[in-house]
N, C-alpha and C positions, 0 to 999 in steps of 0.2 A: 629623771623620769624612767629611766631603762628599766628597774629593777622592777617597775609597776607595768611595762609593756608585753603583751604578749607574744607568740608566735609571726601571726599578720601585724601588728602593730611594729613588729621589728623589720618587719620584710616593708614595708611601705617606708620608714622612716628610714631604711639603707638607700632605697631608692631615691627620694626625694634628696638625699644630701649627696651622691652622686650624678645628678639627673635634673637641676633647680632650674636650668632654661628651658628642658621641656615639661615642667611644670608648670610655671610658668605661659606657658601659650595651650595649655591642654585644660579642659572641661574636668570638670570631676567624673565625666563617665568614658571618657577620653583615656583620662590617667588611670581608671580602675584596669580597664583591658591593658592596658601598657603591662603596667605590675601585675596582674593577676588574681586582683581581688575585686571584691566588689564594692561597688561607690557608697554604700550607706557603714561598711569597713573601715572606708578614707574619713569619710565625715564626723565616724565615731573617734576614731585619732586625733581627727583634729578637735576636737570639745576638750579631749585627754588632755593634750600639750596647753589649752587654754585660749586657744581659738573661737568665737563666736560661730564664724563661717568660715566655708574653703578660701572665698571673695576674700575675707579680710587674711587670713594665711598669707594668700597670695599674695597682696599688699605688703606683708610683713617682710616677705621675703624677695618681695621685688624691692625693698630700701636695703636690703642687705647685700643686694648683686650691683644696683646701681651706682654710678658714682657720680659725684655731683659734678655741674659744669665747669666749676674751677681745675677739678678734677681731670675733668676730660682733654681739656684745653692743652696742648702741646707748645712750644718755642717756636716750632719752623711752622706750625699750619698755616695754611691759606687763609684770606678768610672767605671762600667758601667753603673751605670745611667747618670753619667755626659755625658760618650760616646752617650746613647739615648737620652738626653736633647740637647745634642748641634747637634748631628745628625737632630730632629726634626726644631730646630732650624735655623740654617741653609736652611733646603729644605725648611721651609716655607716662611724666605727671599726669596730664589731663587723664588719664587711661585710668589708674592708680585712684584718683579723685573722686572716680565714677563709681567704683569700686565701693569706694568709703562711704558711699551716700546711703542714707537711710531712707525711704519715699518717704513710711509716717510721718517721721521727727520734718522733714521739711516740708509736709505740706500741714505739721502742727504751727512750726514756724511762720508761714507764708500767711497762714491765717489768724498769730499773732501783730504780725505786722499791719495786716488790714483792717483789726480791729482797735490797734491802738491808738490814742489821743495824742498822743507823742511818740517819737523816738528817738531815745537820744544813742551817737555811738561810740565808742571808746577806742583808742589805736595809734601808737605812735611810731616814725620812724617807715618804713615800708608798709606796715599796718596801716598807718594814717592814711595812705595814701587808697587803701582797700575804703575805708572809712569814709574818706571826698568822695571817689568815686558811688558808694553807696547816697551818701549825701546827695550830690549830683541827681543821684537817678530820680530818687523820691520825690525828692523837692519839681522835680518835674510833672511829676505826676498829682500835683497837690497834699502830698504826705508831709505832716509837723514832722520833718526831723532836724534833730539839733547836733552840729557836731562843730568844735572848736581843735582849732590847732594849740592851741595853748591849756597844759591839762588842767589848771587850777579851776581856769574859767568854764571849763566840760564839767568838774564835778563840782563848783557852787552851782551849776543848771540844775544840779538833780535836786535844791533845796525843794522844788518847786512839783519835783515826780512824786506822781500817785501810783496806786497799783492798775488802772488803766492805760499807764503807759508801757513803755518794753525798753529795753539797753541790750544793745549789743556791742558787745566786746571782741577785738582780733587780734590775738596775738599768736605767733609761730611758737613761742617759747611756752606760753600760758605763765609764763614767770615777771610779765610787765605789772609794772606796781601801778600803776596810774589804769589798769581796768581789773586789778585785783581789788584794788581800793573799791571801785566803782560798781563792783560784782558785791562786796561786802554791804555796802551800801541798800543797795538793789535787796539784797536776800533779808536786811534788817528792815526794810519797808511791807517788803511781799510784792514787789515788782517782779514781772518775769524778765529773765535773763537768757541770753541766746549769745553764745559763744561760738567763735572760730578759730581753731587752735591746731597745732600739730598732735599727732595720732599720739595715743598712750594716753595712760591714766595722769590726771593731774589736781590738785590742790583745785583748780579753778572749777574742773569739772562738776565737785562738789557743790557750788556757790551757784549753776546754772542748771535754768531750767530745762535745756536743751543744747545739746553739743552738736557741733556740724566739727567733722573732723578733716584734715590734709594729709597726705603722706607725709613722712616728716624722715628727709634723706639731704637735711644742707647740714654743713658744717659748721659748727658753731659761730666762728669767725669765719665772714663769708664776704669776700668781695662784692657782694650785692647779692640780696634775696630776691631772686629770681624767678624758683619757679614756686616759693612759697608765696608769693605776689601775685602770682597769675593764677595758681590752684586759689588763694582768697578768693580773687576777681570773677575766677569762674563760678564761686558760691554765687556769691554776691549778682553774679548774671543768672542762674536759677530761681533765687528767690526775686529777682525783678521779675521775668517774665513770670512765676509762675503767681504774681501778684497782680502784674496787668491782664492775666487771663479771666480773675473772680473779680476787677474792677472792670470789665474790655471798654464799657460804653462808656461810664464817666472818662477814665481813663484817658480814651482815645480824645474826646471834646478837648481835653487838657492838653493834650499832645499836639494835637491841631493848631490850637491856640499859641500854645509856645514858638511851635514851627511859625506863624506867620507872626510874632512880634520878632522873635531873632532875624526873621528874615529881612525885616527891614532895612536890617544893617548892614548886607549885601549889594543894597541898591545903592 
């Protein structure tokens, strides 16, 4: 891209690659006065380089400074440090996550789930487990969802999917065959699709109605997905509540009611 960059497009892009933790923590009108240009300057650079927003730039280049937890993890630490390391770790996923969100697409989302007859969800491996814990919530709240730990048995259910109902799919890789299949499926019927994947362009993207995306800074081989598990979870805890806020009053009856049949089982 240099030879297509201008004057200020050169002087912003020296900065930024000298200067990526105080970018990083700085505003776009923040970093204009730093550098010495002006913010609508920054923002035109970033479309250039291929940026959407500054928000997702910064995303981009906060997986490129960070290092993942296996990573950070040292021989002698304590484990309070481990505790400090993966604490910071974490919140700065969450940070990153937030970033990545789009309001539209999730409140298009939030009010496909509400209106659908079903839903079934797709995810194996630490996916799955985003998957249960989705499962879990709904089903509490009186929502048809269907989700099997076993994948053959997840996609003979879809014999039975109309375009009333919705699939969601979670994979960090976007490369899992058992909701790529289940995405192909979905887009051969005209079922909508809602995806949770890591950031970038993918095969899957195509195949779904709506993307919700995660930072995407683990290792390929990774001692445990960690905070691609928590960045799912934390989707997955948005689109709950922001599902029992358009149900509150059925909702809440159901919620009620669960609490005092479990609760039985205390006594």
């Amino acid at each position: 891209m240099k030879n297509y960059l201008t004057a200020t497009d050169k002087k912003i892009e020296s900065f930024i690659a000298q200067h990526s933790d105080t970018v990083l923590s700085s505003s776009i009108h923040t970093l204009s006065e730093q550098i010495g240009v002006s913010p609508s300057s920054i923002s035109k650079f970033i479309k250039k380089i291929g940026y959407r927003s500054y928000s997702r730039f910064k995303v981009h280049l906060a997986q490129k400074n960070t290092k993942t937890i296996d990573e950070q993890i040292e021989k002698d630490d304590s484990i309070k440090t481990i505790q400090s390391k993966l604490f910071s770790t974490v919140t700065r996923s969450y940070e990153m996550t937030l970033e990545l969100v789009d309001d539209s697409v999730l409140d298009h989302v939030i009010r496909l789930m509400k209106d659908a007859e079903k839903i079934y969800a797709f995810g194996v491996g630490a996916s799955g487990m985003v998957c249960n814990d989705l499962y879990f919530k709904l089903s509490r709240i009186g929502k048809n969802i269907i989700y099997h730990t076993d994948s053959h048995t997840q996609l003979a259910s879809l014999s039975s999917a109309t375009k009333e109902d919705l699939i969601i799919g979670v994979s960090y890789s976007a490369k899992t065959k058992e909701v790529g299949t289940a995405f192909v499926i979905g887009k051969e019927r005209g079922i909508p699709t809602v995806s949770i994947t890591g950031l970038g362009n993918t095969q899957l993207d195509s195949l779904s109605t709506y993307c919700l995306k995660i930072p995407r800074h683990e290792n390929t081989i990774r001692s445990a997905a960690i905070t691609s598990r928590n960045d799912s979870l934390f989707l997955v805890d948005l689109l709950y509540l922001g599902l029992l806020q358009k149900e509150d009053s059925l909702q809440n009856d159901i919620l009620e009611t669960s609490y005092k049949f479990t609760h039985q089982l205390r006594k």
